[in-house]
C-alpha positions in Angstrom: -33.2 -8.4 15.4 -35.5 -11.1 14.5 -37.3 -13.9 16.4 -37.8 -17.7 15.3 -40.9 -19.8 16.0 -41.1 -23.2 16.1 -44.7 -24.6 16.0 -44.6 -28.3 17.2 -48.6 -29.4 16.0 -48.7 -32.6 18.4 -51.0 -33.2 21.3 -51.9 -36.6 23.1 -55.6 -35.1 23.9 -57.3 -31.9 23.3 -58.0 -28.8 25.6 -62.0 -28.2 25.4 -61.3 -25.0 24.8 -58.0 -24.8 22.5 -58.4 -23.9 18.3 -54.5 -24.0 17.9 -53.7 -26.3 15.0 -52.5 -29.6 16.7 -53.3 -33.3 16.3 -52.5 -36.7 17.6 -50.8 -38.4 14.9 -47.7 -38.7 16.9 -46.9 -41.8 15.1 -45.6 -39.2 12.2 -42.9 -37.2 14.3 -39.9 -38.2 12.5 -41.6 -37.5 9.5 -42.5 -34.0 10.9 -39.4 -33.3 12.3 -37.5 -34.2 8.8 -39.9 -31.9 7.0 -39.0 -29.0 9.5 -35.6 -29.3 9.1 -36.1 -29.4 5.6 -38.0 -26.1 5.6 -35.7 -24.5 7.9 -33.3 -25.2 5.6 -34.7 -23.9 2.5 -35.5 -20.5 4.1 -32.4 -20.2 5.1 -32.2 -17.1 2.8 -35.2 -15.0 4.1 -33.2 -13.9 7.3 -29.5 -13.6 5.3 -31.3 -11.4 3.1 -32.3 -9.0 5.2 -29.5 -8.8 7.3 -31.1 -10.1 10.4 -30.0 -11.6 13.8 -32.3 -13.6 16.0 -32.1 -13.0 19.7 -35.3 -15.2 20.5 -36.1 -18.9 19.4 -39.9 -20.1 20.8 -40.9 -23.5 20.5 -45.1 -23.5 20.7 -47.6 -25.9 19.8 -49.7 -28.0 20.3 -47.4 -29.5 23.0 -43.5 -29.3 22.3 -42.8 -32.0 25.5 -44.3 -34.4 23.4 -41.0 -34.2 21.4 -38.3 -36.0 22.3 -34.4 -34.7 22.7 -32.8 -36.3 20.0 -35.4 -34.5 18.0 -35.2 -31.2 19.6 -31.7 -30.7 18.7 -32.2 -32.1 15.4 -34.3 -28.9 15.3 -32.2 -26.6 17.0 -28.8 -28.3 15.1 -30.3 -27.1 11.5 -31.5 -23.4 12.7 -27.2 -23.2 14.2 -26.1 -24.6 11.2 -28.0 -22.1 8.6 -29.2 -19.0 10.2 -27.0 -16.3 12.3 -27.6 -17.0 15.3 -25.7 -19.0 18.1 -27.0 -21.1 21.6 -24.8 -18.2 23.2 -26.3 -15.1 21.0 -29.7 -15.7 21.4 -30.7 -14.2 25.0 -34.1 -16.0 25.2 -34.5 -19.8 24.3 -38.2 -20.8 25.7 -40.3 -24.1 25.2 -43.6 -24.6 26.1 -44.1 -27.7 28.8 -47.3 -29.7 29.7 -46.7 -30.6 33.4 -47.7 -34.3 32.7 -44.4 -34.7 30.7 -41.8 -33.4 32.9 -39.3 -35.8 34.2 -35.8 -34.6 35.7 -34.4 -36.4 32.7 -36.5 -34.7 30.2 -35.6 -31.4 31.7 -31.7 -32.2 32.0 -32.2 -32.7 27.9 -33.8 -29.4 27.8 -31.3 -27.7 29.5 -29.0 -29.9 26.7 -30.5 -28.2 24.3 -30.0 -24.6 25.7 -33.4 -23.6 26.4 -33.2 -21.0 29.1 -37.0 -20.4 29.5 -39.9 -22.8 30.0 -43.6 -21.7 29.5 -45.9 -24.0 31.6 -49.5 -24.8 31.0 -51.1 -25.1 34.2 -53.9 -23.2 33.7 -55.7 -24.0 37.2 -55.0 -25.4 40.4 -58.2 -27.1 40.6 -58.4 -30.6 39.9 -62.0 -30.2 38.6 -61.7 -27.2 36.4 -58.4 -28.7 35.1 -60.6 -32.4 34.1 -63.7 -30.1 32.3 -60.6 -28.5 30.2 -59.5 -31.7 29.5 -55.9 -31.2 30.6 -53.9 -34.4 31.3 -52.2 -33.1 34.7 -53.8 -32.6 37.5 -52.7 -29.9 40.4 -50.2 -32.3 42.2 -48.7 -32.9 39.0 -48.3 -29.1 37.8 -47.0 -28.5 41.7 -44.0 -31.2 41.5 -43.4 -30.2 37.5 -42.3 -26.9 38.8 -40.2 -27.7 41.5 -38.5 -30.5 39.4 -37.9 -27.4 36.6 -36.6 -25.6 39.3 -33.9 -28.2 40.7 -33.2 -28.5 37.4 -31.9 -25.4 36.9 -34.6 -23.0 35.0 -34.8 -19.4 36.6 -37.0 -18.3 34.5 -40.6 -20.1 34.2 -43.5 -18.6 33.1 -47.0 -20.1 34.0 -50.7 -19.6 32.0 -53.7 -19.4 34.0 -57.1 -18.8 32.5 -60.1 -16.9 34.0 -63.5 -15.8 33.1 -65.6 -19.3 32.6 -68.7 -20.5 34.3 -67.7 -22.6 37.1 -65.2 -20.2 38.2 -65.9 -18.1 41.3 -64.5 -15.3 42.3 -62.8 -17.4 45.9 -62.0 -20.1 43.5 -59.8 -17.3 41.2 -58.4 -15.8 44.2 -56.9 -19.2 45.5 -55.8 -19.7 42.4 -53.9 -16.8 42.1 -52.7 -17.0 45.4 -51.0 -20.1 44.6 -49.4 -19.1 41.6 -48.0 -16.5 43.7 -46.4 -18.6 46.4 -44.7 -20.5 43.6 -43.3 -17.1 42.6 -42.7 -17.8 38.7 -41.1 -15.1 36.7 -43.8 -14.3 34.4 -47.8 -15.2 34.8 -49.9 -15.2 31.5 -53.6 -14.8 32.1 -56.2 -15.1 29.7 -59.7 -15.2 29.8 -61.9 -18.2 28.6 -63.1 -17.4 24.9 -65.0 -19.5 23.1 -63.9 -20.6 19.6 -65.3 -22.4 16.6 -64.4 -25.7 16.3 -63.9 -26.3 20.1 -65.7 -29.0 22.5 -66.5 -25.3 24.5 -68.1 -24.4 21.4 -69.9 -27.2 20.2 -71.4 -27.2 23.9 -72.4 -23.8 24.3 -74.4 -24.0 21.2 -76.0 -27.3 22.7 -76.8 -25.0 25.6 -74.4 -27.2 28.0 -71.9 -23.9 28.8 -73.5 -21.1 29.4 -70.9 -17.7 29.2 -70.5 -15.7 32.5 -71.7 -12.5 32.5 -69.4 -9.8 31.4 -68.9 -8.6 35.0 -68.1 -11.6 36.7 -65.3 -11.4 34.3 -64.2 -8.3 34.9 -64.2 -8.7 38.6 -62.0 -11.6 38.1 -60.2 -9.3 35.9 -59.4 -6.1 38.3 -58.5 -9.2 41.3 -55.9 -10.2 39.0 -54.4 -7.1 38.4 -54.6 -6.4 42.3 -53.5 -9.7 43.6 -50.2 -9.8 41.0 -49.5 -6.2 41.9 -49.3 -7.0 45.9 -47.0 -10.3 44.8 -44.4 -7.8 42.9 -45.6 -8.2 39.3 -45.9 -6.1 36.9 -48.2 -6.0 34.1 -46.9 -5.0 30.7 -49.5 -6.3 28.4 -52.9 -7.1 28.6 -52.2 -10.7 29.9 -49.3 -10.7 30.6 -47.5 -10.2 34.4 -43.7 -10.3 35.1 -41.5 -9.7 37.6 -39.0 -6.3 37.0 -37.1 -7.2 33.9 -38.5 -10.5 32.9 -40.5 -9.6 30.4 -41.3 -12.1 27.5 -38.7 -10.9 25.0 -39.9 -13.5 21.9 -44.0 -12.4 22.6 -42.3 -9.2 22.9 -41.5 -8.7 19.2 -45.1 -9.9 17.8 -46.5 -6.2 19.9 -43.3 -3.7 18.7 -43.7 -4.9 14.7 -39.7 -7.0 15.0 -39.8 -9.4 11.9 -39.9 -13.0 13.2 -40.4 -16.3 11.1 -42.2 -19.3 12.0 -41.8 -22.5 10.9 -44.4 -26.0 10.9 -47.7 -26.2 10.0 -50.1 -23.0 10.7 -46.9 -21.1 11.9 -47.0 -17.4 10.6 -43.9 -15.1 9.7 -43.9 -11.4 9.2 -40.6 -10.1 7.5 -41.4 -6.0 8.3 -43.4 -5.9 5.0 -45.0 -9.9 4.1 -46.6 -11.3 6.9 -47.2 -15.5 6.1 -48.6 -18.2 7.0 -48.0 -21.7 6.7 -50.8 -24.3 5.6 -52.7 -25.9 8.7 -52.6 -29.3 7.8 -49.7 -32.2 9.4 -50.4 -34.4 5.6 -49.7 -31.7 3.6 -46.8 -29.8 5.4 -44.5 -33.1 5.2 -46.1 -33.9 1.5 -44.9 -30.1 0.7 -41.5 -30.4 2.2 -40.4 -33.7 0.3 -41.7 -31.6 -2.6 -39.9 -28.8 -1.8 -43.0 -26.9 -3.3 -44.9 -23.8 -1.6 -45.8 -23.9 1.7 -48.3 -21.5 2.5 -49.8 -18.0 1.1 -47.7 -14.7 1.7 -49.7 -11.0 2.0 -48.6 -7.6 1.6 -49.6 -5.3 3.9 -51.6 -2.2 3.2 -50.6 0.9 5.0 -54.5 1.1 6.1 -53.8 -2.7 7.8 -50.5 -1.6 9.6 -52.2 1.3 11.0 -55.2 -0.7 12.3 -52.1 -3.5 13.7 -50.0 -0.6 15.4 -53.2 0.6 17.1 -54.3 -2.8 18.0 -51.0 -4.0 19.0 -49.5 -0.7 20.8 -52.8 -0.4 23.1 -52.6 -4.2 24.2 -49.3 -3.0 25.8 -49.3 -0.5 29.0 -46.8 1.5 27.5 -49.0 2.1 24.8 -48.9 4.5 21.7 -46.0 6.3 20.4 -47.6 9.0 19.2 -44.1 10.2 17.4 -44.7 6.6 15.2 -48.0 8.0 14.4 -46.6 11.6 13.1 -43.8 9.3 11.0 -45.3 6.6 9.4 -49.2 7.2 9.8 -50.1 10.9 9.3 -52.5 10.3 6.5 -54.8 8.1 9.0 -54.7 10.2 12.4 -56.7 13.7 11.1 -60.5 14.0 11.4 -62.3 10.4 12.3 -58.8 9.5 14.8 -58.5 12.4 16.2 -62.5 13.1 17.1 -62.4 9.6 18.7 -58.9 9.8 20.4 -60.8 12.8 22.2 -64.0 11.2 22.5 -62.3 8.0 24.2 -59.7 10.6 26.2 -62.5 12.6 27.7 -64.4 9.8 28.8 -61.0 8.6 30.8 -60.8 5.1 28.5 -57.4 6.6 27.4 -54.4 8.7 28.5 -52.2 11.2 26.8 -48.7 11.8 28.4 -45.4 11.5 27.8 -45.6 11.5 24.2 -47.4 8.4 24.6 -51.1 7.2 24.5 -52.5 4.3 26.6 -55.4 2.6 28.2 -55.3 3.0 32.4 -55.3 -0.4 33.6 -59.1 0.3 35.0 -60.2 0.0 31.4 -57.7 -2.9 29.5 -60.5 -5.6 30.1 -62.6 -3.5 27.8 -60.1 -2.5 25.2 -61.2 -5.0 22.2 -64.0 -1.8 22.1 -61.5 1.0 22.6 -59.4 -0.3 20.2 -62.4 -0.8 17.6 -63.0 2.4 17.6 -59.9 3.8 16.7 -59.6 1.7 13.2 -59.6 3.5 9.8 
């Protein structure tokens, strides 16, 4: 099985805090969406070739909603049309949605479309944490956006929240989850604020003008997140990541347990089982590429060394953790003296657990993982 991601680059205005590729050229649309197709045609190959079906189609950005129907199943029309997969074969079909773009009408084209799954940017439900982010919507708006989504039909809606950033208290976060609660969404993605190059948030904490909370405040947020979400029935199977029983993001799903998926549009990345690829971060030259029909981004080869250091990264970001019969198979070489001295190190002083076959951070100690995780690269 094999996952598709669609990276739509547009936004109207920028999060403080975002450093996904996007910009606001969206004057160039139909010249974007003609290069996609184009590209999506001529890869059509990569998934024949390796005898792949896709069972998840993601459409990221930047902000997707910014597209309109007509070109969203442009899109979808030329991945039917040349890879094998089918509106009724692929189980998950999500979009990501800015709450300042839905309409009833937009949503009844969604639905159109086949997506089955919406992904909401929210983030807060404070009106002044959501204007220092520099998010278009403000809390009313995010509040009618999901009941319009659903009356119009979507069961299953996930919603991001973000934590961990200085005007946030700890009753503010509570309220916040609290609310996202009552609205009882499938899944709940929570992330704390991280500040990255290139950002307003960065530019301003080097001005001094954001100061970073203490480590601590964040992890109180932290623990009340994994409390509060517990007592509202979720449960967490990734670091950030919160679902009710079974509705688990399948498509984010595949990027943790090593399924090839391809990505298509600028700065989208593809790994095949062996390549992993990127495409180049740049709206001009993507299109110029396309009508070329030249290269469209470097390719890389993993080492063994690199997919040991991503299993361990990627298997410890999930509860369910490490399979340590993977590790027998397809890592020996790498899990002898250094691994196996920290493993106990990190097991004695209760950051990890062995059972089951398995081994895994308790969920006392995932906010600190990036560390636990660090120390068991080769």
């Amino acid at each position: 099985m094999a996952g598709i991601y669609i990276h739509i680059p547009f936004c109207s205005q920028f999060c403080s805090y975002c450093d996904f590729y996007s910009v606001n050229q969206t004057e160039k649309v139909d010249d974007f969406t003609e290069a996609l197709v184009k590209e999506i045609v001529i890869r059509s190959n990569d998934l024949k070739n390796k005898g792949l079906s896709v069972n998840t189609v993601y459409f990221g950005g930047g902000t997707p909603s910014l597209i309109s129907i007509p070109s969203l199943k442009a899109i979808l029309s030329a991945l039917y049309e040349n890879y094998p997969l089918s509106p009724a074969g692929v189980k998950e079909r999500t979009i990501e949605v800015n709450p300042d773009d839905i309409t009833t009408q937009y949503l009844d084209g969604l639905r159109e479309c086949g997506f089955n799954r919406l992904s909401m940017g929210i983030q807060s439900f404070s009106d002044q944490h959501l204007k220092w982010m520099n998010r278009r919507h403000n809390t009313q708006t995010a509040l009618n956006s999901f009941e319009l989504a659903r009356k119009a039909g979507f069961s299953n809606i996930s919603i991001d929240l973000i934590f961990g950033f200085e005007m946030l208290t700890t009753k503010e976060w509570k309220e916040n989850l609290l609310k996202a609660i009552s609205l009882s969404p499938e899944h709940i993605s929570a992330y704390q604020m991280s500040i990255e190059k290139g950002t307003t948030l960065h530019r301003n904490y080097i001005k001094g003008a954001y100061l970073q909370p203490p480590d601590e405040s964040s992890a109180r947020q932290y623990s009340m997140l994994q409390e509060e979400l517990a007592k509202g029935g979720y449960i967490q199977y990734e670091i950030s990541s919160f679902c009710k029983p079974g509705l688990y993001s399948q498509h984010n799903s595949s990027y943790w347990d090593f399924t090839p998926y391809f990505g298509f549009g600028p700065s989208a990345h593809s790994f095949d089982g062996t390549f992993r690829h990127r495409n180049f971060s740049s709206l001009a030259k993507y299109i110029k590429t396309m009508k070329a029909g030249e290269s469209f981004g470097p390719s890389h080869k993993q080492s063994l060394k690199e997919r040991f250091n991503e299993y361990i990264m990627l298997s410890l970001r999930r509860t369910e953790g490490i399979d340590k019969e993977v590790l027998e198979k397809s890592f020996k070489k790498f899990i002898k003296h250094q691994f196996q001295s920290e493993l106990g190190r990190l097991t004695e002083a209760g950051f990890l657990l062995e059972e089951s076959g398995k081994i895994r951070i308790p969920p006392e100690h995932l906010f600190v993982s990036d560390g636990i995780i660090r120390d068991l690269f080769v």
